[in-house]
mmCIF file of the N, C-alpha and C atoms, coordinates in Angstrom:
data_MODEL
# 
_entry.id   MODEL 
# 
loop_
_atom_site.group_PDB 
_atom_site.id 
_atom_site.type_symbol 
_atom_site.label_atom_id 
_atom_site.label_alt_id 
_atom_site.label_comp_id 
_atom_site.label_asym_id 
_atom_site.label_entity_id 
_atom_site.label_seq_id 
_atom_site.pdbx_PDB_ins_code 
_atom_site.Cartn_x 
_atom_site.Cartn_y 
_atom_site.Cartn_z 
_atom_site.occupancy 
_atom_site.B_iso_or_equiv 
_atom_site.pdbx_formal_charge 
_atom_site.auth_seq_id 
_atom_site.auth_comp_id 
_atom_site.auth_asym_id 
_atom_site.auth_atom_id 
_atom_site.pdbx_PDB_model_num 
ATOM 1   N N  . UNK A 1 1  ? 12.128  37.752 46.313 1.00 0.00 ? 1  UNK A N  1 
ATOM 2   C CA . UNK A 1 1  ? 12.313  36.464 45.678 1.00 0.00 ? 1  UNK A CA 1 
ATOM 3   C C  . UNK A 1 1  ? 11.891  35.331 46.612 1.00 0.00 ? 1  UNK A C  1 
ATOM 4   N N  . UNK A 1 2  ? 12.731  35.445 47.650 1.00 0.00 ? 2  UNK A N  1 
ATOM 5   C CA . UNK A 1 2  ? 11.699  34.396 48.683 1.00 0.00 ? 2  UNK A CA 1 
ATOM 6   C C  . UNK A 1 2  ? 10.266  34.000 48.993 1.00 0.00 ? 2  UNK A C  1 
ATOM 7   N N  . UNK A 1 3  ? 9.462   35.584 48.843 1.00 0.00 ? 3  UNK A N  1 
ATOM 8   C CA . UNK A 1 3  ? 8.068   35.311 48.799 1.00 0.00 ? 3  UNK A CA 1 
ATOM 9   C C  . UNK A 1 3  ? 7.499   34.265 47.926 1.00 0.00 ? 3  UNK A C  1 
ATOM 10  N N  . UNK A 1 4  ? 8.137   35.154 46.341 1.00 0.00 ? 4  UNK A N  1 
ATOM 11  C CA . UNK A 1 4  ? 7.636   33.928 45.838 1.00 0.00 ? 4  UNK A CA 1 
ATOM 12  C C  . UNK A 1 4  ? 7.743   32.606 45.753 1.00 0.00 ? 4  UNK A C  1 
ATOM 13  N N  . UNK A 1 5  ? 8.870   32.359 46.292 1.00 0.00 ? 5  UNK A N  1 
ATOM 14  C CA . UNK A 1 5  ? 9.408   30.844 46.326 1.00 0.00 ? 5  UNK A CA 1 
ATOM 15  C C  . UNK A 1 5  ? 8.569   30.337 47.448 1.00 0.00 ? 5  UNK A C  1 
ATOM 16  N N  . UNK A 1 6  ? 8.242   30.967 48.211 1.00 0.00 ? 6  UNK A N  1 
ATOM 17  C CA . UNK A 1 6  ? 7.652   30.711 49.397 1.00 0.00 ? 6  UNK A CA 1 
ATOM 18  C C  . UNK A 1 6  ? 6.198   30.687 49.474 1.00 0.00 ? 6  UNK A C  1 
ATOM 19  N N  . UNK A 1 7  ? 5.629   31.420 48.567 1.00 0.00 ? 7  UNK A N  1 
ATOM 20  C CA . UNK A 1 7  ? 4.073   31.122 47.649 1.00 0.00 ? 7  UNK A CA 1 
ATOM 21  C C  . UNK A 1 7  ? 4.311   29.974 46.948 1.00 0.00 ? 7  UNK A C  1 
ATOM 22  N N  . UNK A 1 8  ? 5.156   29.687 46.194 1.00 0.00 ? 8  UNK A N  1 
ATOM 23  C CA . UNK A 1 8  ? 5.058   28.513 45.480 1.00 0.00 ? 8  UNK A CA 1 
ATOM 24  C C  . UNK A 1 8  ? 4.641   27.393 46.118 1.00 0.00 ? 8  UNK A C  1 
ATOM 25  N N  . UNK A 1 9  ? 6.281   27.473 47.440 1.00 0.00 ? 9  UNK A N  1 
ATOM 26  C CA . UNK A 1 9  ? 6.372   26.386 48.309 1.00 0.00 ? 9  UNK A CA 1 
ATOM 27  C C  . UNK A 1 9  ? 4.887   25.681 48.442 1.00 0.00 ? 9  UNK A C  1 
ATOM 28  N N  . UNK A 1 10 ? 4.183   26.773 49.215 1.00 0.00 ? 10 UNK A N  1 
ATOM 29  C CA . UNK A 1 10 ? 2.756   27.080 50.137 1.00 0.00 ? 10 UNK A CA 1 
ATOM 30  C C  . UNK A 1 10 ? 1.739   26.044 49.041 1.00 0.00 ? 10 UNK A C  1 
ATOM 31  N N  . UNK A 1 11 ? 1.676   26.965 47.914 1.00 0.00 ? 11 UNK A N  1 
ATOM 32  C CA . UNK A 1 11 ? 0.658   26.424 47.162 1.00 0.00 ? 11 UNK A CA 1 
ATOM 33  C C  . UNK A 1 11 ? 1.102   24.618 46.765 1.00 0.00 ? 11 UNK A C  1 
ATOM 34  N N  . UNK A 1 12 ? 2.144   24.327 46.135 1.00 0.00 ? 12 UNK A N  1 
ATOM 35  C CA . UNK A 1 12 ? 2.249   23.279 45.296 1.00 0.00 ? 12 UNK A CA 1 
ATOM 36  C C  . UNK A 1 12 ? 2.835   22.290 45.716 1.00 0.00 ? 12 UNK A C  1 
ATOM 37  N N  . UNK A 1 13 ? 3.447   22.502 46.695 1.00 0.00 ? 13 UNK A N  1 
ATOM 38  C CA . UNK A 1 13 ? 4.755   21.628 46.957 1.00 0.00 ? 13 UNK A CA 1 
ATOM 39  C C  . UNK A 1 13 ? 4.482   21.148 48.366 1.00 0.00 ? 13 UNK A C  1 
ATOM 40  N N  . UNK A 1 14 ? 4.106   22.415 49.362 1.00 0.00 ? 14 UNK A N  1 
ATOM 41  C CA . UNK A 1 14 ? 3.798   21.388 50.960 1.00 0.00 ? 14 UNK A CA 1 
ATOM 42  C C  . UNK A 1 14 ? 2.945   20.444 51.267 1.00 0.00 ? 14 UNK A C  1 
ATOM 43  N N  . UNK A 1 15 ? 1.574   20.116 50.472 1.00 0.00 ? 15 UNK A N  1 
ATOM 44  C CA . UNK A 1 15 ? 1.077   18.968 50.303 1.00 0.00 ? 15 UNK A CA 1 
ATOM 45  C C  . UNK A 1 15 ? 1.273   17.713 49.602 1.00 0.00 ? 15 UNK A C  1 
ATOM 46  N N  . UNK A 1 16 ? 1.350   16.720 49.962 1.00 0.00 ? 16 UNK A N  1 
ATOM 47  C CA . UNK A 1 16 ? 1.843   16.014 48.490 1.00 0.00 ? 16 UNK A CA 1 
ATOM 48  C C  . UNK A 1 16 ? 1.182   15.711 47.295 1.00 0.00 ? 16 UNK A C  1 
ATOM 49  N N  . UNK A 1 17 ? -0.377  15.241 47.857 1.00 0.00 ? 17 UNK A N  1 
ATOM 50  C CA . UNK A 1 17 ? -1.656  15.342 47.399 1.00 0.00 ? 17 UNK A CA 1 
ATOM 51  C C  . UNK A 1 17 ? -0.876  16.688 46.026 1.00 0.00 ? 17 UNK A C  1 
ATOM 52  N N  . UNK A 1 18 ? -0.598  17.299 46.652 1.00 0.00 ? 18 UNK A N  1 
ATOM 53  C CA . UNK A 1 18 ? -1.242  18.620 45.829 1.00 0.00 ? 18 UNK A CA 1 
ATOM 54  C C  . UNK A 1 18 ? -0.002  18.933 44.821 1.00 0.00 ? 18 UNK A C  1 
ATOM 55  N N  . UNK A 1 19 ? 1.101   18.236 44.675 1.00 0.00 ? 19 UNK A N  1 
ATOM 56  C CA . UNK A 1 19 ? 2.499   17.860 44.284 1.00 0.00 ? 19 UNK A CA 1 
ATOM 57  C C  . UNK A 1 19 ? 2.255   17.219 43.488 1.00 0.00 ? 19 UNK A C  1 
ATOM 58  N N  . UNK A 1 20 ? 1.650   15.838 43.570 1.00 0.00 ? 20 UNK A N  1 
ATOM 59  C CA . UNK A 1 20 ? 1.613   14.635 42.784 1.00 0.00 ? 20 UNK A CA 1 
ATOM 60  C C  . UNK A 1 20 ? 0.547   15.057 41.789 1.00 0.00 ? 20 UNK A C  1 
ATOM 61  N N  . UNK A 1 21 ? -0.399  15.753 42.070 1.00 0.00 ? 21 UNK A N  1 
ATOM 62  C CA . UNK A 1 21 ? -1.468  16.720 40.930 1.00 0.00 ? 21 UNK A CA 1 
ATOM 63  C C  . UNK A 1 21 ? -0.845  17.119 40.020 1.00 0.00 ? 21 UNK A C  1 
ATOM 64  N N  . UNK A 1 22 ? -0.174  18.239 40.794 1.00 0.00 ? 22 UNK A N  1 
ATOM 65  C CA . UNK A 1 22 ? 0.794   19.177 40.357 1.00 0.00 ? 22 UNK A CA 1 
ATOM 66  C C  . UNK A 1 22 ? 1.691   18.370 38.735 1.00 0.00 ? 22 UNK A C  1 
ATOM 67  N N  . UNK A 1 23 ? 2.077   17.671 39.094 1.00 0.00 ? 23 UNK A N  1 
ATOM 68  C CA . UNK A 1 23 ? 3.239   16.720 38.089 1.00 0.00 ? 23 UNK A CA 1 
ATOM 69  C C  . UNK A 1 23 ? 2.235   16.097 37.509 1.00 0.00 ? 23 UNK A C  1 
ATOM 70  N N  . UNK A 1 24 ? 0.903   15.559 37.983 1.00 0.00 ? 24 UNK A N  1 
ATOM 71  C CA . UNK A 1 24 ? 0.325   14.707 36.782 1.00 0.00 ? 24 UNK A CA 1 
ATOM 72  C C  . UNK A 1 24 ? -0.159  15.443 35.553 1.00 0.00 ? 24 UNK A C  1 
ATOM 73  N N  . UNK A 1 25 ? -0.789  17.019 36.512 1.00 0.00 ? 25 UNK A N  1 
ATOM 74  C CA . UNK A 1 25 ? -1.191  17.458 35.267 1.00 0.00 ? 25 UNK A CA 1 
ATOM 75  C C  . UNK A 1 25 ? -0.361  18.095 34.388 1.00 0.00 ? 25 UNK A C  1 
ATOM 76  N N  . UNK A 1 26 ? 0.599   18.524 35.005 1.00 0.00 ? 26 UNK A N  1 
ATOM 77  C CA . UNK A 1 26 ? 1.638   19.334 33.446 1.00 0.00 ? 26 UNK A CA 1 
ATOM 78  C C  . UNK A 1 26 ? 2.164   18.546 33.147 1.00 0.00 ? 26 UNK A C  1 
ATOM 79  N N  . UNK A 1 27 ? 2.199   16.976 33.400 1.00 0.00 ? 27 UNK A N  1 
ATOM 80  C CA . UNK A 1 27 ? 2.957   15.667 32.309 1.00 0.00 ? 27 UNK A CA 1 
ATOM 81  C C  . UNK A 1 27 ? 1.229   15.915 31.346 1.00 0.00 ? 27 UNK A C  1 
ATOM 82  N N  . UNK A 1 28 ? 0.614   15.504 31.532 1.00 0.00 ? 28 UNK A N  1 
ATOM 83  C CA . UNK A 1 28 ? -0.636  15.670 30.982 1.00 0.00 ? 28 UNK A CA 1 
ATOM 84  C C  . UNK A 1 28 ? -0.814  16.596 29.762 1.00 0.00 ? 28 UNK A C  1 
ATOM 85  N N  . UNK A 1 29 ? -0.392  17.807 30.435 1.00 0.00 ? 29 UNK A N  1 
ATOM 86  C CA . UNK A 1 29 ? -0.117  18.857 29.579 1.00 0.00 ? 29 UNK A CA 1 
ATOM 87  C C  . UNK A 1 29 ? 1.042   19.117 28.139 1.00 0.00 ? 29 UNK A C  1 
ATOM 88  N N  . UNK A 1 30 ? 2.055   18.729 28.805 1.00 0.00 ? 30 UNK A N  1 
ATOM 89  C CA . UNK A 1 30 ? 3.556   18.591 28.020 1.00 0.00 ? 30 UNK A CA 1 
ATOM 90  C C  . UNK A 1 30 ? 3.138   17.735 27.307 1.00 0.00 ? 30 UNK A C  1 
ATOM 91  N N  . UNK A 1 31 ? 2.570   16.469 27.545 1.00 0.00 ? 31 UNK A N  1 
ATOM 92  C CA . UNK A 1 31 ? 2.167   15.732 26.455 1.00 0.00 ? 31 UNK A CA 1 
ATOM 93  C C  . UNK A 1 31 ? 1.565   16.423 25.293 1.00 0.00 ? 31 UNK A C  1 
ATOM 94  N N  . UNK A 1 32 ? 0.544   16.761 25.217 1.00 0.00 ? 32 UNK A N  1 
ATOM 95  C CA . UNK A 1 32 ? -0.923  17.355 24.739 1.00 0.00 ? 32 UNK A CA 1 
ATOM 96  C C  . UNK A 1 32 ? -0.242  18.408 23.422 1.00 0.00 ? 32 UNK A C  1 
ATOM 97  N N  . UNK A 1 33 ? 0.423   18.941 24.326 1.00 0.00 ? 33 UNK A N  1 
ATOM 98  C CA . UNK A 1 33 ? 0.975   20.369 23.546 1.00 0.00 ? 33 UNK A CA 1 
ATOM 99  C C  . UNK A 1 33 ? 2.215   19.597 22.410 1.00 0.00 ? 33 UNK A C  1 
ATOM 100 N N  . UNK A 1 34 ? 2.965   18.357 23.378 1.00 0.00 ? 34 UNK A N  1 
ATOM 101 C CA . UNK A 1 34 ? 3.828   17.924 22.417 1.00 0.00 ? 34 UNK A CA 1 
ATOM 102 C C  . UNK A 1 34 ? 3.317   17.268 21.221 1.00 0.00 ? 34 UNK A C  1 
ATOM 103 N N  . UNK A 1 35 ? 2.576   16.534 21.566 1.00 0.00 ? 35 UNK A N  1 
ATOM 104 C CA . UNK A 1 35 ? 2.243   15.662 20.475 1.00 0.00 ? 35 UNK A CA 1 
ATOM 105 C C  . UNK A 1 35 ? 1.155   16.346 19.259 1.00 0.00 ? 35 UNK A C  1 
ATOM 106 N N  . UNK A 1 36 ? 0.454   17.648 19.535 1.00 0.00 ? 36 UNK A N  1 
ATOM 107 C CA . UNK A 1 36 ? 0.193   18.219 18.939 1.00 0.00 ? 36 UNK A CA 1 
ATOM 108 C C  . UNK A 1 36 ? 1.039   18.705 17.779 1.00 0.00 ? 36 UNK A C  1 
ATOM 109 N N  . UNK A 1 37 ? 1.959   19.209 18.897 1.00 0.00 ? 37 UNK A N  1 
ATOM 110 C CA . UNK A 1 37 ? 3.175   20.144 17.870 1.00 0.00 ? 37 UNK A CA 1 
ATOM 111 C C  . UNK A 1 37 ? 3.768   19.204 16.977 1.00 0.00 ? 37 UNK A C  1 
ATOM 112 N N  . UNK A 1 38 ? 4.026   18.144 17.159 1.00 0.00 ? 38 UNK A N  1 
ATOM 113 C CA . UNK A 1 38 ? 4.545   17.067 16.643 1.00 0.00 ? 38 UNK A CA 1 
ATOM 114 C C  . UNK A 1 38 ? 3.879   16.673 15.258 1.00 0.00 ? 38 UNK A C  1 
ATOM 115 N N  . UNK A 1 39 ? 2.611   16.577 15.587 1.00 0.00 ? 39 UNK A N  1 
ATOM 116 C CA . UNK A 1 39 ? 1.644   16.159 14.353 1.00 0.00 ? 39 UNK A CA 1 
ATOM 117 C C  . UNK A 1 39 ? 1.946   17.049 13.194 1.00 0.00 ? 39 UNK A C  1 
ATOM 118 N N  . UNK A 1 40 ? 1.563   18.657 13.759 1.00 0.00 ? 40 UNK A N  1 
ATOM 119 C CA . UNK A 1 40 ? 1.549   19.745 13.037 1.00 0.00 ? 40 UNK A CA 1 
ATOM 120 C C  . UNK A 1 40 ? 2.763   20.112 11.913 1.00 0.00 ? 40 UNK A C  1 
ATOM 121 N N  . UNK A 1 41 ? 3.508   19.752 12.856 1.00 0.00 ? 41 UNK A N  1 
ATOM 122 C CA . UNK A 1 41 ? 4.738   19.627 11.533 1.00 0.00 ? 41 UNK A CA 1 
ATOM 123 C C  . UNK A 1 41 ? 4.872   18.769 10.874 1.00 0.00 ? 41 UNK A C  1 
ATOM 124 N N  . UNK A 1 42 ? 4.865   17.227 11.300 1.00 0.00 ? 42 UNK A N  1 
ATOM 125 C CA . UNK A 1 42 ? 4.442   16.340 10.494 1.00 0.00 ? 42 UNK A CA 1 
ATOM 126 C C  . UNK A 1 42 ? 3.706   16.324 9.516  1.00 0.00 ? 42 UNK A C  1 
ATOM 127 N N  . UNK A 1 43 ? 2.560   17.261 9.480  1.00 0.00 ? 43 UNK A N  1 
ATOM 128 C CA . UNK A 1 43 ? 1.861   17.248 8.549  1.00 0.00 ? 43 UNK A CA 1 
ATOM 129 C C  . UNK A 1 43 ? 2.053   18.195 7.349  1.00 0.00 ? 43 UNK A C  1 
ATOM 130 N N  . UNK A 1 44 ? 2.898   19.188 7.780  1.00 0.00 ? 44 UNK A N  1 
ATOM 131 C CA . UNK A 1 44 ? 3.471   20.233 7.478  1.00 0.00 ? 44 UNK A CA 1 
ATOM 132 C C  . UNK A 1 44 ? 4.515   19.731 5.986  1.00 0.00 ? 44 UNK A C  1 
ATOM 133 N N  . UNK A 1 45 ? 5.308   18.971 6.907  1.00 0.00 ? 45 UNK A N  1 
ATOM 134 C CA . UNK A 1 45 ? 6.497   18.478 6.141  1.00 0.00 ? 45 UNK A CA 1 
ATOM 135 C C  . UNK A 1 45 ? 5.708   17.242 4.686  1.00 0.00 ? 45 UNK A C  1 
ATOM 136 N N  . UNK A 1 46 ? 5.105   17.078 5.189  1.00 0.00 ? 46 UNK A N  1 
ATOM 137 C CA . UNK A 1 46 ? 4.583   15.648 4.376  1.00 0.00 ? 46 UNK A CA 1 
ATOM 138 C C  . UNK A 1 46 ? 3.167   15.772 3.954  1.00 0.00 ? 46 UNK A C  1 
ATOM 139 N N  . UNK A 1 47 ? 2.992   17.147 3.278  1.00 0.00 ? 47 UNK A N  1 
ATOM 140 C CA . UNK A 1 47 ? 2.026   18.228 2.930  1.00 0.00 ? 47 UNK A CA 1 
ATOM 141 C C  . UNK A 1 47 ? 1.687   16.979 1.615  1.00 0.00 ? 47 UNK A C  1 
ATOM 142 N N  . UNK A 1 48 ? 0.809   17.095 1.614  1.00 0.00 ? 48 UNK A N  1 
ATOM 143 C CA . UNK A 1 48 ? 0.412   15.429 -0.431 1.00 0.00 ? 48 UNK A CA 1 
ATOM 144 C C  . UNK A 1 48 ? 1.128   14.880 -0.758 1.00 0.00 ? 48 UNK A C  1 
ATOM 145 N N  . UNK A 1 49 ? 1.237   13.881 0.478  1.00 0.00 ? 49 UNK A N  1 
ATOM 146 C CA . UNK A 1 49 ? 1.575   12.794 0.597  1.00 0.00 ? 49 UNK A CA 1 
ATOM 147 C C  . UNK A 1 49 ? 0.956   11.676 1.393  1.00 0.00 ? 49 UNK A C  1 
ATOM 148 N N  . UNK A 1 50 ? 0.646   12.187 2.397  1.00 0.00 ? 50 UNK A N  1 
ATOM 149 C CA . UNK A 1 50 ? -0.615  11.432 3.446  1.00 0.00 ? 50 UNK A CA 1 
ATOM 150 C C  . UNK A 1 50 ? -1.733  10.824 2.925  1.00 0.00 ? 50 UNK A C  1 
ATOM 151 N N  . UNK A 1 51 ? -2.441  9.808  3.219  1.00 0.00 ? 51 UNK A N  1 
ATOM 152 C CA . UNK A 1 51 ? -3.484  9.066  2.580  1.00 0.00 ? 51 UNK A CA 1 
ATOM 153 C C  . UNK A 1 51 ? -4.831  10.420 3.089  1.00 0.00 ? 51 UNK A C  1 
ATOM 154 N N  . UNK A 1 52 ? -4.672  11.510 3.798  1.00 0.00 ? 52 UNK A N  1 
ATOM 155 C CA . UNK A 1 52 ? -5.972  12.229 4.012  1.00 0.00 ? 52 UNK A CA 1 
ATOM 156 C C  . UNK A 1 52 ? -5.427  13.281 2.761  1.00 0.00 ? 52 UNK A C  1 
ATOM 157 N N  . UNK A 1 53 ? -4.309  13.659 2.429  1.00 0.00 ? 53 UNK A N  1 
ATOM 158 C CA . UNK A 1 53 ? -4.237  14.341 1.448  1.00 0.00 ? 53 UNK A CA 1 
ATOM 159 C C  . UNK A 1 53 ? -5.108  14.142 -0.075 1.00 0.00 ? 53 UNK A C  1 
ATOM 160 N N  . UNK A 1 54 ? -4.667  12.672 -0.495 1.00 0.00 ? 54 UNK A N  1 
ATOM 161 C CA . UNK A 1 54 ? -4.643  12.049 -1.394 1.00 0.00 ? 54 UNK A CA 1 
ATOM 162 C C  . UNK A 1 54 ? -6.190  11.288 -2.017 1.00 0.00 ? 54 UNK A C  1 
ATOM 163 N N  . UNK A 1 55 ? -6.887  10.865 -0.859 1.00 0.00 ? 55 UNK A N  1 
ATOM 164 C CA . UNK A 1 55 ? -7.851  10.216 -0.590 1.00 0.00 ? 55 UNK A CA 1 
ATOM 165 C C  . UNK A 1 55 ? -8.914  10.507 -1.400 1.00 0.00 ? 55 UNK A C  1 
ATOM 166 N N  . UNK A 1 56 ? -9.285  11.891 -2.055 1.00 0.00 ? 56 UNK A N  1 
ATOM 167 C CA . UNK A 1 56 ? -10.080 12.311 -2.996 1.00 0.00 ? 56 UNK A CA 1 
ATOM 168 C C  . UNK A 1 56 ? -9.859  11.885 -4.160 1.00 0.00 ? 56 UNK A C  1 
ATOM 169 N N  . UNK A 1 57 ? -8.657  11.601 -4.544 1.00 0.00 ? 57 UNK A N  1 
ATOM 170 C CA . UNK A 1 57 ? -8.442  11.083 -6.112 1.00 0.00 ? 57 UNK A CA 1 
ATOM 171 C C  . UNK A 1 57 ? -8.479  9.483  -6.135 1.00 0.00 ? 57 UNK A C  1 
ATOM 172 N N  . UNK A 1 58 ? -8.630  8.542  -5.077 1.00 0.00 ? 58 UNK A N  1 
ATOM 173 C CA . UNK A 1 58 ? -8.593  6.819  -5.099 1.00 0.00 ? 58 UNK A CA 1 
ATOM 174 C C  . UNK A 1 58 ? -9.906  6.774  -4.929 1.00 0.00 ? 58 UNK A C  1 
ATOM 175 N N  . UNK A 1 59 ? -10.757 7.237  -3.924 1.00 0.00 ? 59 UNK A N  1 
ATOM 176 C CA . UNK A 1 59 ? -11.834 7.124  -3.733 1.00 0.00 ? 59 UNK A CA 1 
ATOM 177 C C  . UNK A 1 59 ? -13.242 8.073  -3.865 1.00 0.00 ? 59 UNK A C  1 
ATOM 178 N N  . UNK A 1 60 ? -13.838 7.433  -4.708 1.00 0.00 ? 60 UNK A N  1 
ATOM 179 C CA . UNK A 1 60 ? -15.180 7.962  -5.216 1.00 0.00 ? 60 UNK A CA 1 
ATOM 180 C C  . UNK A 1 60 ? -16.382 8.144  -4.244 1.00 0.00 ? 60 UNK A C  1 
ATOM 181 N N  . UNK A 1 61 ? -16.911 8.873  -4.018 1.00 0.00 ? 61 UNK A N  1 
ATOM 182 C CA . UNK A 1 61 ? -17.815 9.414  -2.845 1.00 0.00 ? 61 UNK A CA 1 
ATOM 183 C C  . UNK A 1 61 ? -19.096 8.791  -3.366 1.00 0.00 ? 61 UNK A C  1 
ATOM 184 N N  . UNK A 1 62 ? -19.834 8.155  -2.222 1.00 0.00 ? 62 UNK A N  1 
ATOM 185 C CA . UNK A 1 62 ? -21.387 7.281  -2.706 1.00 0.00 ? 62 UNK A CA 1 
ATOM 186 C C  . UNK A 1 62 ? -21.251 6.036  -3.067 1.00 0.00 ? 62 UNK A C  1 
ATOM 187 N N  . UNK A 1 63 ? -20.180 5.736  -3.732 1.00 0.00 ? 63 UNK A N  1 
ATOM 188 C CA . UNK A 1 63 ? -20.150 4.556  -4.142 1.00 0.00 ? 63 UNK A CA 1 
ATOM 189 C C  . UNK A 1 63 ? -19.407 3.941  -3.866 1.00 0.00 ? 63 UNK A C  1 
ATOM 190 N N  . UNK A 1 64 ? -19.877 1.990  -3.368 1.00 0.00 ? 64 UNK A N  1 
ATOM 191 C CA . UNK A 1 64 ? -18.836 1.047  -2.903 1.00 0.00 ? 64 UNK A CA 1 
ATOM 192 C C  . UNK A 1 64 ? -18.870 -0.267 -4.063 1.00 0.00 ? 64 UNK A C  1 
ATOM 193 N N  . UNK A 1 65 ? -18.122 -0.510 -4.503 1.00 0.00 ? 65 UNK A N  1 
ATOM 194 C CA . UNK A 1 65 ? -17.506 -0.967 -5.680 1.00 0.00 ? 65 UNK A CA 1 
ATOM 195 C C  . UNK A 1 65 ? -16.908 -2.352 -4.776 1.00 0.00 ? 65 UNK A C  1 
ATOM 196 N N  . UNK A 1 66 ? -17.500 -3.187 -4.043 1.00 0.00 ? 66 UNK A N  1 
ATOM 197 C CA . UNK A 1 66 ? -16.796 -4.161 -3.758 1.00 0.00 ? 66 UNK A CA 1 
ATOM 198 C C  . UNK A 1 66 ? -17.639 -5.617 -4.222 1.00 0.00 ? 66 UNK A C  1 
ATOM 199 N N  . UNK A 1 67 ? -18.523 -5.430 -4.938 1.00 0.00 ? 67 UNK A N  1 
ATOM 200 C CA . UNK A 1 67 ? -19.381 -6.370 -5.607 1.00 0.00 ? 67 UNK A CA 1 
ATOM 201 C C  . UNK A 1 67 ? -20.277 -7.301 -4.794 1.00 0.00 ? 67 UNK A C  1 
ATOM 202 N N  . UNK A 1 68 ? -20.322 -6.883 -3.825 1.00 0.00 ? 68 UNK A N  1 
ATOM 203 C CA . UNK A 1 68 ? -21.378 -7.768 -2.669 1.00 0.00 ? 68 UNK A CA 1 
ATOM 204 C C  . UNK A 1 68 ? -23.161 -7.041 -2.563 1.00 0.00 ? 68 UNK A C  1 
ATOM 205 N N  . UNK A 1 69 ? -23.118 -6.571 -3.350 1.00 0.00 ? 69 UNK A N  1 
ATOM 206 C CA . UNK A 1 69 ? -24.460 -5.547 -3.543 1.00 0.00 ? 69 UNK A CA 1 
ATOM 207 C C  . UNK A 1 69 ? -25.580 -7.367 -4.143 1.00 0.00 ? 69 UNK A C  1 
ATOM 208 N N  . UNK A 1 70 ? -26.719 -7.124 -3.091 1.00 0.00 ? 70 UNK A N  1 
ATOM 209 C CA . UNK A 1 70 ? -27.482 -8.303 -3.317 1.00 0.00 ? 70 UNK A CA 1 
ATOM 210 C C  . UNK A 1 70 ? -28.907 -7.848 -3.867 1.00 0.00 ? 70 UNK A C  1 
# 
């Protein structure tokens, strides 16, 4: 058990350089994965209801209907 704690130490932790990496990138990470996961259910839960759900039946493809055509 020490070894490995002691590999860890070695690798991540006795530099700081290499510490402060260390933490930026798995905040980096934790983010990424969270906010993913986050969406996913979100989208999950609120399955046609979302304006990307819906968006095929308000709006007509090709055509812009806002009367500025010169």
């Amino acid at each position: 058990m020490s070894s490995v704690l002691g590999g860890v130490y070695n690798t991540f932790i006795r530099s700081n350089a290499v510490f402060l990496t260390t933490i930026f990138a798995g905040a980096f990470a934790t983010e990424l994965v969270f906010d993913t996961g986050a969406n996913k259910i979100w989208d999950s839960v609120n399955k046609g209801r979302q304006w990307k759900d819906i968006k095929a039946k308000y709006v007509t493809s090709g055509e812009d209907d806002d009367g500025d055509d010169e």
